[in-house]
C-alpha positions in Angstrom: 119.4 72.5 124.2 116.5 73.5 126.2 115.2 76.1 124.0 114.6 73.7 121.3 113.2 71.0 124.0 115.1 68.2 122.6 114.8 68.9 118.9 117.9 67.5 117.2 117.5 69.0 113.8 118.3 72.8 114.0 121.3 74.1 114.2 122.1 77.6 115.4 125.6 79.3 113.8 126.6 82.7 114.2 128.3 84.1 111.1 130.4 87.3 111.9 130.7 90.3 109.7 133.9 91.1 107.6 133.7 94.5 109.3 133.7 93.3 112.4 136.7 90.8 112.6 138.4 92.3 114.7 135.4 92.4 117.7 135.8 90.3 120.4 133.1 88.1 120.0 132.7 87.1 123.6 129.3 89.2 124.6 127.8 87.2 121.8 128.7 83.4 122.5 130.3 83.8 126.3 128.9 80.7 128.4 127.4 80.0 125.9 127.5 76.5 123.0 126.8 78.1 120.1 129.3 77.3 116.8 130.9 80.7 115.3 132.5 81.8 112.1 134.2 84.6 110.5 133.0 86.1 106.7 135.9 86.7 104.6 136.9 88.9 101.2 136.6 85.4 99.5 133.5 84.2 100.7 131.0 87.7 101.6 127.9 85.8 102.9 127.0 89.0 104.6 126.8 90.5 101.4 125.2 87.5 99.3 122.7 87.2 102.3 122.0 90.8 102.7 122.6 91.1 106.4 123.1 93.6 109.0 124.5 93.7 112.4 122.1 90.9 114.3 120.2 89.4 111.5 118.9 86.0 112.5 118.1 84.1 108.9 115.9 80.7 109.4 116.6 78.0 107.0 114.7 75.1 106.6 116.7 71.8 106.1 117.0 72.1 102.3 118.7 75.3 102.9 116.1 77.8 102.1 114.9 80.8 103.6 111.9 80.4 105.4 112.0 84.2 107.4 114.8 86.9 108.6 114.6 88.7 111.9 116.6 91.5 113.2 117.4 90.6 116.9 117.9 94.4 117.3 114.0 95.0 117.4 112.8 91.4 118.5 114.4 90.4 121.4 113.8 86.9 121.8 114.7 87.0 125.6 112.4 85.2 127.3 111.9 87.5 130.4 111.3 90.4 128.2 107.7 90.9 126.8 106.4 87.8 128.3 108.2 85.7 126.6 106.1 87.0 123.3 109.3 86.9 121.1 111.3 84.1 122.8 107.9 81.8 121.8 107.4 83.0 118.1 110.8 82.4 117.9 111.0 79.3 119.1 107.8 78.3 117.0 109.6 79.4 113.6 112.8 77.2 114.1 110.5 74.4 114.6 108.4 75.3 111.9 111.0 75.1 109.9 113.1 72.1 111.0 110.1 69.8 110.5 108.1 71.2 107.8 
């Protein structure tokens, strides 16, 4: 992966809401490698996690929450506020993948 230049321990997965099973996840992951996976009834991480439509959680290799960021607000595309967001970003994954 580029954006991580190289760095093999983080992994990105994108965890879709039980209310939205029935979305075609396509705008989300289309072109792109990124692993994806469905809440359930049984399992409700959404609701055990607390999250919202394009919460982005950070975990550090233990499993614990180092910080949660709404994607809504903070765009992390890197052509879009000079790349402000896209490098925090960046700097909190590997933050927290080699603490």
């Amino acid at each position: 992966m580029g954006f991580l230049e190289g760095e093999t321990g983080i992994n990105i997965v994108g965890i879709n809401g039980i209310d939205y099973s029935g979305h075609d996840p396509s705008n989300m992951i289309g072109g792109r490698v990124l692993a994806w996976c469905q809440d359930n009834n049984e399992d409700k991480v959404w609701i055990s996690w607390g999250a919202t439509i394009r919460d982005f959680f950070i975990l550090d290799p233990n499993g614990v929450l180092v910080d949660k960021i709404n994607l809504t607000a903070f765009n992390p595309d890197p052509t879009v506020d000079n790349g402000t967001n896209y490098t925090e970003l960046k700097n909190l994954l590997l933050a927290a993948g080699n603490p």
